[in-house]
C-alpha positions in Angstrom: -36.0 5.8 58.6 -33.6 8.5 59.0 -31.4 6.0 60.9 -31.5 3.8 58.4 -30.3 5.9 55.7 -27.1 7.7 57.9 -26.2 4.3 58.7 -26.0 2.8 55.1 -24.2 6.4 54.2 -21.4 5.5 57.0 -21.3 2.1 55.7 -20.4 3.1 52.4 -18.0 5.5 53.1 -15.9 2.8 55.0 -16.1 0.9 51.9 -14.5 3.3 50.0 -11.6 3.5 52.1 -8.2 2.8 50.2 -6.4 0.0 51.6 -3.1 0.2 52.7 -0.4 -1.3 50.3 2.3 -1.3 52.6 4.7 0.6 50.1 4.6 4.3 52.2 4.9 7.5 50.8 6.5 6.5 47.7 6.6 9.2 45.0 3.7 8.1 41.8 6.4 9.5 39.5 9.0 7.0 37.8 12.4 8.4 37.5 14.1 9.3 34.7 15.9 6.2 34.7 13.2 3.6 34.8 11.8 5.7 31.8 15.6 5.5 30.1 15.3 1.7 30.9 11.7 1.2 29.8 12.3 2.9 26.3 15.7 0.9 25.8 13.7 -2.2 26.4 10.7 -1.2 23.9 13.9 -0.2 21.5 15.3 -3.5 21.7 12.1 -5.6 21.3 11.5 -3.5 18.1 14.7 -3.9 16.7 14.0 -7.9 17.6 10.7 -7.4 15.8 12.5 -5.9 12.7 15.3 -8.4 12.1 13.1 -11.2 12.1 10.8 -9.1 9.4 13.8 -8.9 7.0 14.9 -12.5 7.2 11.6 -13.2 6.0 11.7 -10.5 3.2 15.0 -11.8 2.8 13.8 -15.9 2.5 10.9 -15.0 0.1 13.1 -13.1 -2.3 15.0 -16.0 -2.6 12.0 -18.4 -2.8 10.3 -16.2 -5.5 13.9 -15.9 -7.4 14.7 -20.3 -7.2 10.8 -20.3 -8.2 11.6 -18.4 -11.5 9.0 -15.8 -10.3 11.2 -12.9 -9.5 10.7 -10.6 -12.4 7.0 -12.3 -13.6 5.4 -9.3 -15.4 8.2 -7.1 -15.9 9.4 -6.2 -19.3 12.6 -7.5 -20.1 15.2 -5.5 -21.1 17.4 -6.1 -25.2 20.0 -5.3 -25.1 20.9 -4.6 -29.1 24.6 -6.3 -30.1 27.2 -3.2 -30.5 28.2 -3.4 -34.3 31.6 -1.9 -35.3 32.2 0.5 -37.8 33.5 -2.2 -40.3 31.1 -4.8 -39.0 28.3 -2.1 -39.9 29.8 -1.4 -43.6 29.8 -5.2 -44.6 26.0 -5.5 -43.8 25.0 -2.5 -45.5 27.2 -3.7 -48.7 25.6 -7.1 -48.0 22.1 -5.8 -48.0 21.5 -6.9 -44.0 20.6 -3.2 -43.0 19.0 -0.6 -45.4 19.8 3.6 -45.5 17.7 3.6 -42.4 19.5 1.4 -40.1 16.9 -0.9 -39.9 17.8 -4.5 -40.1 16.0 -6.2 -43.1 14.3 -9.5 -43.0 17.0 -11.2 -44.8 19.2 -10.7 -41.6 18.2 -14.2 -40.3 
């Protein structure tokens, strides 16, 4: 029995035996640059990544703007007509605006 078990022992240590590439003593460490050139190459394929992001933000903003949907649920902005001095005057005399500055109903 105890023949048994030292030979499946050797047997298993010849197993685990790393094979041999073929590629030597080559150092495990990448140089500096194959890192430079690895992190240019992940730059540029975000950069590619990014460009074609914004020509889609860029196509549906002008989809949702042609669709008329561009500003949906935002308040719109009145802009009140500037009245000059003398323009102001005749509608008070005319009864258009009261002391207030409010316009009156009669204004339509």
């Amino acid at each position: 029995m105890d023949d048994e078990k030292g030979e499946e022992k050797t047997e298993e240590k010849e197993e685990q035996k790393p094979e041999d590439t073929g590629e030597g003593d080559k150092p495990e460490s990448t140089s500096l640059i194959d890192k430079a050139d690895s992190a240019a190459q992940r730059l540029e394929e975000a950069n590619r990544k990014t460009e074609e992001l914004i020509a889609k933000q860029e196509e549906l903003a002008a989809r949702e703007t042609l669709a008329g949907r561009a500003d949906a649920g935002q308040p719109q902005e009145q802009k009140e007509e500037e009245v000059s001095p003398k323009e102001y005057a005749a509608m008070v005399l005319a009864g258009k605006i009261n002391e207030r500055g409010e316009k009156t109903e009669t204004t339509e």
